[in-house]
Structures are given as structure tokens and as C-alpha cells.
C-alpha positions, 0 to 999 in steps of 0.5 A: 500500500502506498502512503496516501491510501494508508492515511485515508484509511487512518482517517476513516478510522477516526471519530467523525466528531473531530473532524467538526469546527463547531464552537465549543462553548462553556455553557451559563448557569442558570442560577437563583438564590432562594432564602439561604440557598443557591439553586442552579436550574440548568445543571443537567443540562450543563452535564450533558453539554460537558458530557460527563456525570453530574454527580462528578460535577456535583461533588467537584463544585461542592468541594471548591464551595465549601458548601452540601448539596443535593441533586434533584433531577435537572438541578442542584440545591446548594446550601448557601448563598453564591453568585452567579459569576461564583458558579460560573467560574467554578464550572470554567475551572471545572472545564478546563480540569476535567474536560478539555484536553491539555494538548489540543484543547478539544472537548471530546474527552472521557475520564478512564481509570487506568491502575489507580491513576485517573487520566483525561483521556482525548478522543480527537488527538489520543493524548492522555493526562493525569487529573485529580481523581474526586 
């Protein structure tokens, strides 16, 4: 085989999903605060934008708070009074720790256990970097 046909079909082989020039973007939280507690309304669907667990998201933003919390259904219940922008934020960092990948910055990852080290595993370039495991 010569070496163009050998990469179509390295190509072919890929994800179709790298190969688009969509914009990825962070999505906004929908945040209210109701008496002593914060509740973010679009935080399934947050979730399922960043595709990862949301009790994974869940426990990665009550520990950066400081706060408890609970799941319900398509939003969370936070103990405590926080801002919009402090959510945000907190999903930002979230985002770029758990979700884009260190080397070509693209969103299309997953989080694998390999031994006992969690690494950010990128489905466009087949980089792998260690994370913090939660």
C-alpha cells in the first residue's frame, strides 16, 4: 500500500466528531438564590453539554464551595448563598480540569481509570493526562 491510501484509511478510522469546527462553548448557569440557598436550574443540562456525570460535577463544585448539596433531577440545591459569576467560574475551572484536553484543547474527552491513576483521556488527538481523581 502506498502512503496516501494508508492515511485515508487512518482517517476513516477516526471519530467523525473531530473532524467538526463547531464552537465549543462553556455553557451559563442558570442560577437563583432562594432564602439561604443557591439553586442552579440548568445543571443537567450543563452535564450533558460537558458530557460527563453530574454527580462528578456535583461533588467537584461542592468541594471548591465549601458548601452540601443535593441533586434533584435537572438541578442542584446548594446550601448557601453564591453568585452567579461564583458558579460560573467554578464550572470554567471545572472545564478546563476535567474536560478539555491539555494538548489540543478539544472537548471530546472521557475520564478512564487506568491502575489507580485517573487520566483525561482525548478522543480527537489520543493524548492522555493525569487529573485529580474526586
Amino acid at each position: 500500500m502506498n502512503y496516501e491510501k494508508l492515511l485515508e484509511r487512518a482517517y476513516s478510522q477516526l471519530p467523525k466528531e473531530i473532524f467538526e469546527t463547531k464552537r465549543f462553548e462553556i455553557p451559563e448557569a442558570d442560577v437563583f438564590i432562594e432564602g439561604k440557598r443557591t439553586i442552579i436550574r440548568n445543571f443537567k443540562e450543563i452535564a450533558d453539554i460537558l458530557d460527563r456525570d453530574p454527580e462528578h460535577i456535583m461533588k467537584y463544585l461542592l468541594r471548591e464551595l465549601g458548601t452540601a448539596g443535593d441533586f434533584d433531577g435537572q438541578r442542584i440545591v446548594l446550601q448557601g448563598k453564591f453568585t452567579t459569576t461564583v458558579i460560573n467560574d467554578r464550572i470554567k475551572d471545572y472545564t478546563k480540569e476535567y474536560v478539555l484536553c491539555r494538548e489540543c484543547k478539544k472537548p471530546d474527552t472521557e475520564i478512564i481509570k487506568e491502575h489507580r491513576i485517573y487520566l483525561l483521556k482525548c478522543k480527537a488527538c489520543g493524548a492522555k493526562s493525569p487529573i485529580k481523581g474526586l
